[in-house]
N, CA and C of each residue as an Amber inpcrd file, in Angstrom:
protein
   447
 -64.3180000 -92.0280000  80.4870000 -62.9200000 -91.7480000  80.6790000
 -62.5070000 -92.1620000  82.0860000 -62.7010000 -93.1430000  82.6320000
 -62.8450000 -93.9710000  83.6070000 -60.8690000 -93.7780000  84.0900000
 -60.5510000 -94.4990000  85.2350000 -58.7560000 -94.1380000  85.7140000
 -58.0740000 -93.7660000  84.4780000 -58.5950000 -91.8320000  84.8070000
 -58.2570000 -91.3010000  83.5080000 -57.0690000 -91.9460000  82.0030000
 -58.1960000 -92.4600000  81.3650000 -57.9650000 -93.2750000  80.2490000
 -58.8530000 -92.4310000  78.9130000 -58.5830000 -92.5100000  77.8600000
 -59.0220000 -92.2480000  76.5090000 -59.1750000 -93.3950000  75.7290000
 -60.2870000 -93.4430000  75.2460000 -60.6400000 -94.1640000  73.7860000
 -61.0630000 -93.6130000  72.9400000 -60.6370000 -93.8420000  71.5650000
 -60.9660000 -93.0850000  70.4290000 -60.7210000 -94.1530000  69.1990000
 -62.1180000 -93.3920000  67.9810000 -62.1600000 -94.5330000  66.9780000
 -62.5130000 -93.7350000  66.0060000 -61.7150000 -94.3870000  65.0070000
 -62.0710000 -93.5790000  63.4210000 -61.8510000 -94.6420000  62.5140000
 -62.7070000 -94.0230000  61.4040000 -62.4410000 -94.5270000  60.3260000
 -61.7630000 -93.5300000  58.9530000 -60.7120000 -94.3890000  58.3290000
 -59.6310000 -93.6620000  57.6760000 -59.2810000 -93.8450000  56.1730000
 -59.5610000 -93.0550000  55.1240000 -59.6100000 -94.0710000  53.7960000
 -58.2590000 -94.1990000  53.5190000 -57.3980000 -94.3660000  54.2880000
 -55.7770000 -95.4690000  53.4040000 -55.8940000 -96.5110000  54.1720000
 -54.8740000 -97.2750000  53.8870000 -54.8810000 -98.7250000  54.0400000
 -54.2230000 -98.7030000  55.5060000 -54.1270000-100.0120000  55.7680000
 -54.0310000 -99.9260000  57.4550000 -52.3170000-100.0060000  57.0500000
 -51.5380000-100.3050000  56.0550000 -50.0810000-100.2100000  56.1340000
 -49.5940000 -98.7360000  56.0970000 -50.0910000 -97.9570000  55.3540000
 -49.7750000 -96.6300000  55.5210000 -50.1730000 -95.8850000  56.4250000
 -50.9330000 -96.1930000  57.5640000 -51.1080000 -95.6150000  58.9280000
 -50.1690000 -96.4650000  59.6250000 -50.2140000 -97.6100000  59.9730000
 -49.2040000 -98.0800000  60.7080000 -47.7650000 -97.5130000  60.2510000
 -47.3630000 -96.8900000  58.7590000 -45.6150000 -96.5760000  58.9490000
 -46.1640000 -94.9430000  59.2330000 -47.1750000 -94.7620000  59.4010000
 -47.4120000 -93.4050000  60.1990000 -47.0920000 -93.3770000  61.7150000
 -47.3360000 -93.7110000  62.3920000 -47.1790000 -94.5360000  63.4670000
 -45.6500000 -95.0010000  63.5870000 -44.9380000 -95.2640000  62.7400000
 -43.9810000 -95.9450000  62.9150000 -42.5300000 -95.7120000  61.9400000
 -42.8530000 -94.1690000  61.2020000 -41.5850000 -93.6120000  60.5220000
 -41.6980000 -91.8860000  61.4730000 -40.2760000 -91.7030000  61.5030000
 -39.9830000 -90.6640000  62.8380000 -40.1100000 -89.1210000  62.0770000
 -40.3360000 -89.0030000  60.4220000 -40.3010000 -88.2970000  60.0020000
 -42.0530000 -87.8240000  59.9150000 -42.6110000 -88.8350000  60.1480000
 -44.2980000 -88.7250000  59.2290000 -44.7260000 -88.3020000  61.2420000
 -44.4670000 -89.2950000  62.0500000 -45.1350000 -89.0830000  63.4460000
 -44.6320000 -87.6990000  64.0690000 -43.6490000 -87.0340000  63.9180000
 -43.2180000 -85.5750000  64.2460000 -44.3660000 -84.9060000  63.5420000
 -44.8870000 -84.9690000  62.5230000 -46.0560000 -84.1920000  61.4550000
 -47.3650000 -83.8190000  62.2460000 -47.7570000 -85.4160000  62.6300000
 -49.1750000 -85.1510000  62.9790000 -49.3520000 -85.6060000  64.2230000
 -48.0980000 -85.8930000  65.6820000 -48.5370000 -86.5350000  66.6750000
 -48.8500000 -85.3410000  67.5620000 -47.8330000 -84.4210000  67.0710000
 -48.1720000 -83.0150000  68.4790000 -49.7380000 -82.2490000  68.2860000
 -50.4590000 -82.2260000  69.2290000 -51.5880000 -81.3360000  69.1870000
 -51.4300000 -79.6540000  68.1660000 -51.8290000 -79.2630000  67.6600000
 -52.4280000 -77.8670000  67.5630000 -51.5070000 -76.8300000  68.5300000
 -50.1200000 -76.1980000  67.9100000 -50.0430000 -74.9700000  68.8660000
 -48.7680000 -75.3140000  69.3200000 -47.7210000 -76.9550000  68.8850000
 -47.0050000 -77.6750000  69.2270000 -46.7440000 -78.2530000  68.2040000
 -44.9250000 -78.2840000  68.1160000 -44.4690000 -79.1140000  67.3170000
 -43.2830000 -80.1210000  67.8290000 -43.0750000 -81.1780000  67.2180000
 -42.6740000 -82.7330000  67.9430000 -40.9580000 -82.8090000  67.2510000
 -40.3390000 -82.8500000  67.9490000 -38.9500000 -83.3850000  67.4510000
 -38.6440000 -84.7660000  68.1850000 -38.1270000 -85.4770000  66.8610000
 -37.9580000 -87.2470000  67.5220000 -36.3750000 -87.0160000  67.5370000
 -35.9660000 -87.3310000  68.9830000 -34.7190000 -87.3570000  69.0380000
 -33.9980000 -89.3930000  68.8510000 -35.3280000 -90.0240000  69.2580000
 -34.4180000 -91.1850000  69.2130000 -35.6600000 -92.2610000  68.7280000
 -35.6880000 -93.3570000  67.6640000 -36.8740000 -94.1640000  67.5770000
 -36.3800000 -95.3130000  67.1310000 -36.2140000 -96.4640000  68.1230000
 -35.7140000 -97.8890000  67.4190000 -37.3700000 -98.7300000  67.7200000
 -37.8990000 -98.6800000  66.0420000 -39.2930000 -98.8510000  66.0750000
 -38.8780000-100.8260000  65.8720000 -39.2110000-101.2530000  67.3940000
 -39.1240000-102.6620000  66.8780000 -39.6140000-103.3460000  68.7230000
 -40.1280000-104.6460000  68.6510000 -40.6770000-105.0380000  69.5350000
 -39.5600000-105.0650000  70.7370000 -39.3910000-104.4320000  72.2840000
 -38.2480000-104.0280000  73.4710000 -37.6500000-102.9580000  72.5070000
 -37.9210000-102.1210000  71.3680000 -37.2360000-100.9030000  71.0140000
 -37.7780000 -99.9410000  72.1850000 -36.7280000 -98.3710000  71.4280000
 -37.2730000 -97.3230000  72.3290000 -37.6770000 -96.2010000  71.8370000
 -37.8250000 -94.7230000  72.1280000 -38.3440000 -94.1210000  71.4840000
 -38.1510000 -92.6990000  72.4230000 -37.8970000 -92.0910000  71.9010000
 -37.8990000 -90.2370000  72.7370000 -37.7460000 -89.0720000  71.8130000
 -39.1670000 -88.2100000  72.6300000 -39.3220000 -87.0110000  71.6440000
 -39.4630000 -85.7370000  72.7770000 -39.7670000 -84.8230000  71.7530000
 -40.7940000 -83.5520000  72.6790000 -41.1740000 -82.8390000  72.1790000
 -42.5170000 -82.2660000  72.6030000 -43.1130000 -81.5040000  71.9210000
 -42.8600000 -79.9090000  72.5550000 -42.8760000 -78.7040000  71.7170000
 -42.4140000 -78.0950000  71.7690000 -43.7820000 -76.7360000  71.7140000
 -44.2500000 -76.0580000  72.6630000 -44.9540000 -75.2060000  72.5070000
 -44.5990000 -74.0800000  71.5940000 -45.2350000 -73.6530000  70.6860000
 -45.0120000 -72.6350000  69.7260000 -44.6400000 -71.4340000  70.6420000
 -46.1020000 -71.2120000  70.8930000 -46.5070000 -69.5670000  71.3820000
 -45.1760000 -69.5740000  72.9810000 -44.8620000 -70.5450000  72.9380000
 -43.7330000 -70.0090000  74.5860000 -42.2340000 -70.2920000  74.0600000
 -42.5810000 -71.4820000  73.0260000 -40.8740000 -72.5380000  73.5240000
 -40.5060000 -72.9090000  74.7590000 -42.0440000 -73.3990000  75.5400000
 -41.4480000 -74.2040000  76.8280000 -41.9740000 -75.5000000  75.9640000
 -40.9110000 -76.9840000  76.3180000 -41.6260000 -78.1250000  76.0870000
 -41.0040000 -78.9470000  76.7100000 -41.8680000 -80.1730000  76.5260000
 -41.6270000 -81.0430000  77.3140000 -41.3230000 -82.8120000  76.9350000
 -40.5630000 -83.3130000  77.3030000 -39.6290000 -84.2510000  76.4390000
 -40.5800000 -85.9770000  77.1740000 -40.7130000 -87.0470000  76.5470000
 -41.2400000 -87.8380000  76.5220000 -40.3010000 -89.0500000  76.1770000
 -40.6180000 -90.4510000  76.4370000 -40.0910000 -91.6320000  75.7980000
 -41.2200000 -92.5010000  76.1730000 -40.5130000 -94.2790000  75.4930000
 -41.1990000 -95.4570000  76.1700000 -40.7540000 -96.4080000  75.3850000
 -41.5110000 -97.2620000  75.3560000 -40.9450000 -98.4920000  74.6760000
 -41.7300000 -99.4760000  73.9020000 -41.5770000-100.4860000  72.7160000
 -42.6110000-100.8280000  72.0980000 -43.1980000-102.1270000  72.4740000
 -44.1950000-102.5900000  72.7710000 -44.2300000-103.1290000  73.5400000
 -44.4650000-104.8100000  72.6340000 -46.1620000-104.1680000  71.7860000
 -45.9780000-105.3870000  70.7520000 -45.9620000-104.7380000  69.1570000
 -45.6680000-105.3380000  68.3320000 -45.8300000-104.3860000  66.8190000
 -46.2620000-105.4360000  66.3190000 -47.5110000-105.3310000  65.4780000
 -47.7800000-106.2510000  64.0020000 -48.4310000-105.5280000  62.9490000
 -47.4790000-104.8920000  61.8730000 -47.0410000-104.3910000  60.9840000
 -48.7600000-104.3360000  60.2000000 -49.3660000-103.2600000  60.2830000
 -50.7390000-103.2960000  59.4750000 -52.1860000-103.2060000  60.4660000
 -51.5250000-103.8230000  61.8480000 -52.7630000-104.4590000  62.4800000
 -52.4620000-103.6290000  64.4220000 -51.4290000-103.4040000  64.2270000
 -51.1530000-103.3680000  65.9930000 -49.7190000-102.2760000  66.3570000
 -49.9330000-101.6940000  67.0560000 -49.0780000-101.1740000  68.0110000
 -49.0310000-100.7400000  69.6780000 -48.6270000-101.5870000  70.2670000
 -48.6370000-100.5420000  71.9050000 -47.3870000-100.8020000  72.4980000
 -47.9270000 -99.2380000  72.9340000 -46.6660000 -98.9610000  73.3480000
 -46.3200000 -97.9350000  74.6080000 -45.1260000 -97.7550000  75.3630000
 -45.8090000 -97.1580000  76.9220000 -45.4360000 -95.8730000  76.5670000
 -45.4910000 -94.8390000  77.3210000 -45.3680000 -93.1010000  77.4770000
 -45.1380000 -93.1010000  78.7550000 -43.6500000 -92.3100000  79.3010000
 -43.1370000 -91.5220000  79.9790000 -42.7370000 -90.2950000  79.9040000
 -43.3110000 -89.3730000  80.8160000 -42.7160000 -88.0080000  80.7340000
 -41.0730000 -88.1300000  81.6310000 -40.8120000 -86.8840000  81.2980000
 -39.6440000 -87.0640000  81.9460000 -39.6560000 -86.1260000  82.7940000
 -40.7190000 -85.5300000  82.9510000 -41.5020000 -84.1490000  84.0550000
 -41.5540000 -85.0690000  85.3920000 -40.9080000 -84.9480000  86.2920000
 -41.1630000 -85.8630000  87.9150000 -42.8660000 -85.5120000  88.1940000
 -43.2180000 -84.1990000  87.7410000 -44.7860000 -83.9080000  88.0290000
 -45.7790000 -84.7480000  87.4800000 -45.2730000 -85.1770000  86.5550000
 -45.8870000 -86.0980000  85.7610000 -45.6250000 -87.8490000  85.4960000
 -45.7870000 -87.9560000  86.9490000 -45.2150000 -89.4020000  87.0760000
 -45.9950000 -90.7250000  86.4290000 -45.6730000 -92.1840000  85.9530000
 -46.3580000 -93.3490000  85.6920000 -45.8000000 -93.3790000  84.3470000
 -46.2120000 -94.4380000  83.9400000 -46.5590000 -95.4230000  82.5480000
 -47.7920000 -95.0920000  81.7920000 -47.7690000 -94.5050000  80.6640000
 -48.9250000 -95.0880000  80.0820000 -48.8640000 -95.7280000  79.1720000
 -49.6500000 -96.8460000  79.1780000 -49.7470000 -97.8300000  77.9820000
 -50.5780000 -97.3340000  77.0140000 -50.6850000 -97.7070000  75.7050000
 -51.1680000 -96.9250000  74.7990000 -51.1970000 -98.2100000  73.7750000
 -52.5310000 -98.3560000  73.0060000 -52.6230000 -99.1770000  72.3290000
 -53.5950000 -98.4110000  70.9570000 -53.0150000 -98.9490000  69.9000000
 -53.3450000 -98.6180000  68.3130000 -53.6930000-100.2520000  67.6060000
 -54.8590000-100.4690000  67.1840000 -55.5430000-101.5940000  66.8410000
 -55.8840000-100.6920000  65.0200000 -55.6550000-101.7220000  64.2470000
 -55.7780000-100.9800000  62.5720000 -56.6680000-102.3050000  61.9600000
 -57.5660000-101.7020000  61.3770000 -58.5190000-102.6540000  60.6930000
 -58.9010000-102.4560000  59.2670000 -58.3770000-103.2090000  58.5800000
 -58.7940000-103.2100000  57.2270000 -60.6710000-103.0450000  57.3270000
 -61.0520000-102.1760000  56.4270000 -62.6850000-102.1090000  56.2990000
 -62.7120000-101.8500000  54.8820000 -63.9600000-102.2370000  54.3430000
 -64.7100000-101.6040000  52.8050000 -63.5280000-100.2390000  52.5830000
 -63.9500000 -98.9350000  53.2540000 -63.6840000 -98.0030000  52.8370000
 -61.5710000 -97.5180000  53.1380000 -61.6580000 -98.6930000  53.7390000
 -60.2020000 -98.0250000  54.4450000 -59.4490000 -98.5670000  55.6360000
 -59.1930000 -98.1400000  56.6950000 -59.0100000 -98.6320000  57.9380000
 -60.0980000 -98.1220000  58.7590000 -60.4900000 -98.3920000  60.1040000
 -61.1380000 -98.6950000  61.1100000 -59.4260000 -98.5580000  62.0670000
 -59.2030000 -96.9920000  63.0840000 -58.4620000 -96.9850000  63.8780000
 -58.9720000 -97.0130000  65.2980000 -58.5680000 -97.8730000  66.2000000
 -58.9670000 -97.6960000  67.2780000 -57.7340000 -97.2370000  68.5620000
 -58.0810000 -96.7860000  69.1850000 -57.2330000 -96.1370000  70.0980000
 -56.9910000 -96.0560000  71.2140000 -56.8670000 -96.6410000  72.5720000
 -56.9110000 -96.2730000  74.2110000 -55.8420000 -96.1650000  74.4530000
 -55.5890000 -95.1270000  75.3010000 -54.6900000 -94.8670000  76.1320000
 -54.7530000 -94.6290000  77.4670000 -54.2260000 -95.1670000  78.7010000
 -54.4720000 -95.0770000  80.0620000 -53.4940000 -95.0620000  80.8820000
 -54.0780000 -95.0530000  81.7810000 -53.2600000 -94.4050000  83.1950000
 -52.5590000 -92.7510000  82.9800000 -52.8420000 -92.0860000  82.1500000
 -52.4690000 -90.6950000  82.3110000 -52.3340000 -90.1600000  83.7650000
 -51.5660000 -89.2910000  84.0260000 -51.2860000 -88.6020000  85.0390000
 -52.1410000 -88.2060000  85.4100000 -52.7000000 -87.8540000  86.6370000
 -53.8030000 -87.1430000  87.2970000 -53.9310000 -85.6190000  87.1220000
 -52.5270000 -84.9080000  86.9930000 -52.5850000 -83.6200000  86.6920000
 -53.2610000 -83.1260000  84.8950000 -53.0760000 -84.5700000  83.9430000
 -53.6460000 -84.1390000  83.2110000 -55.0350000 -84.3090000  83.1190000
 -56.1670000 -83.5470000  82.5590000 -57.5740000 -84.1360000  82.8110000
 -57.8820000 -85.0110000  81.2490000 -58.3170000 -86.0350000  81.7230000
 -58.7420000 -86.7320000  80.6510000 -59.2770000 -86.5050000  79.5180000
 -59.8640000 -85.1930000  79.6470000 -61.0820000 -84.5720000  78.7240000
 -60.1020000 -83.9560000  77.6870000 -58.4900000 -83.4310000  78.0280000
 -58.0890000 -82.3050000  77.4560000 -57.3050000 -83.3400000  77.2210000
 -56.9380000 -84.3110000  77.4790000 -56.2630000 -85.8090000  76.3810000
 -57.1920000 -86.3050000  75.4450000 -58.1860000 -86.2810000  75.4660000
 -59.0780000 -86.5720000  74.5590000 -58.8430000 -85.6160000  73.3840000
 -59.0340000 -84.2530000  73.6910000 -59.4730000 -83.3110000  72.9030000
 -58.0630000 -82.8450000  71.8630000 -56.6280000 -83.1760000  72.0590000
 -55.3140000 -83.5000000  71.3870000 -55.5420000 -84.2710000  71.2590000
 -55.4860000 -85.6090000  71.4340000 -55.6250000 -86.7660000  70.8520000
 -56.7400000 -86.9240000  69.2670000 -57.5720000 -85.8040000  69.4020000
 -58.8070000 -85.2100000  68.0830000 -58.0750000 -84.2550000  67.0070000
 -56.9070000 -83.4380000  67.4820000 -56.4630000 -82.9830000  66.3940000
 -55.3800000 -83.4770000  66.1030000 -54.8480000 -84.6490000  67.1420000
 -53.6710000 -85.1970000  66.3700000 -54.3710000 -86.1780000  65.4630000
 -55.9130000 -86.8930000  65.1740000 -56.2340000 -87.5590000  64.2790000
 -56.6760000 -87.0600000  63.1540000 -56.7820000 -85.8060000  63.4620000
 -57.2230000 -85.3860000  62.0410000 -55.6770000 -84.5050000  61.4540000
 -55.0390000 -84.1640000  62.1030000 -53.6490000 -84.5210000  61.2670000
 -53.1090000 -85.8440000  60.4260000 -53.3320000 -86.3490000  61.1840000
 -53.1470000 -87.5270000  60.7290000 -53.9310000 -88.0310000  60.2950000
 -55.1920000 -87.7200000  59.3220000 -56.2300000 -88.2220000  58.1220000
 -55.2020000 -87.1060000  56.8940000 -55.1500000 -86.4160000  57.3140000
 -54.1170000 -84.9750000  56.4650000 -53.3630000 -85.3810000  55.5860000
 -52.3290000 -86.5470000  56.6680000 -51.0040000 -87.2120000  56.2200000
 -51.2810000 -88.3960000  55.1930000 -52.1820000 -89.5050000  55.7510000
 -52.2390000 -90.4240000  55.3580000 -53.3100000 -90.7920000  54.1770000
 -54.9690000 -90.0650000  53.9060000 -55.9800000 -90.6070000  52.8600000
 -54.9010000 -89.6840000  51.5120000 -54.5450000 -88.5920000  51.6210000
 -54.4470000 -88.3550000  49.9960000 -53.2430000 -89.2670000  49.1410000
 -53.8370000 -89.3800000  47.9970000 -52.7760000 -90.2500000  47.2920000
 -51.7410000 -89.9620000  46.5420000 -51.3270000 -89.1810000  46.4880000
 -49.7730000 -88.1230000  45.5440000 -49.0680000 -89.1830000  45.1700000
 -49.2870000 -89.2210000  44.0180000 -48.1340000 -89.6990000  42.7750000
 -46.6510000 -89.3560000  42.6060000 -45.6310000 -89.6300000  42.8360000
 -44.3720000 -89.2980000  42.2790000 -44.5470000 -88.6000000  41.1400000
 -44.0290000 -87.6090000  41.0430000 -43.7140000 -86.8140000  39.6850000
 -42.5580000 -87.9740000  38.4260000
C-alpha cells in the first residue's frame, strides 16, 4: 500500500457488462459503493468520458456525512473505467485517481482495482478494508440472475 494507494482483485461470476453498468448506473452504485454502516446518495452522474459525478455517503449510526465528486476520465463499456475522487472536506485535500480494469474469464469477470493518492489522514489499510465490503456488495448486486416475472 505504497503513497497510500489500494489494489484489489476479484473474481466475479456475471459478465464484465453487468458490472461495468454497476459501476456506471446511479441507482445500482448508491447500493453497493458505501462501506458497511453508510449509505450513498448520487446527487449528480453524467457517466461519459470529461462527465461528472457527485455523491455522499451518509453515516447511519450519526447522520454526519460527507459529500464527494470527480470526473470520468476514460470509459470502455465492459473493459474500463477511471476515474478521479474529490472530497469536498478541505481536510481531505488531492485527487484520487481510481482505476476499474473488467476481464472477461471462464467463470465470469476478473475485477481489478487501484486506487491512489488517498489523503494522508486516511490510512490505507482502512481504504482497503471498505473497499472489501463494498466488493462483496457488489458480488450481492451483480452474480444472481433474477428473471422478470
Amino acid at each position: 500500500m505504497e503513497n497510500n494507494s489500494v489494489s484489489l482483485h476479484r473474481v466475479l461470476t456475471a459478465t464484465p457488462e453487468k458490472i461495468y453498468r454497476a459501476f456506471t448506473d446511479a441507482g445500482a452504485i448508491a447500493s453497493w459503493l458505501p462501506p458497511f454502516g453508510f449509505y450513498c446518495t448520487v446527487q449528480q452522474m453524467d457517466v461519459r468520458e470529461g462527465g461528472s459525478f457527485k455523491m455522499s455517503f451518509t453515516n447511519f449510526t450519526t447522520g454526519n456525512s460527507h459529500s464527494f465528486g470527480g470526473e470520468y476520465l476514460e470509459l470502455k463499456p465492459g473493459e474500463l473505467i477511471k476515474y478521479t475522487d474529490r472530497f469536498d472536506d478541505p481536510s481531505l485535500p488531492g485527487e484520487m485517481p481510481t482505476t476499474v480494469w473488467l476481464k472477461e474469464v471462464s467463470v465470469g469477470t476478473e475485477i481489478k482495482i487501484f486506487q491512489e493518492n488517498i489523503p494522508s489522514v486516511i490510512p490505507a489499510e482502512q481504504c482497503y478494508l471498505g473497499w472489501q465490503e463494498c466488493l462483496e456488495k457488489l458480488k450481492k448486486l451483480v452474480e444472481p440472475n433474477i428473471p422478470d416475472m
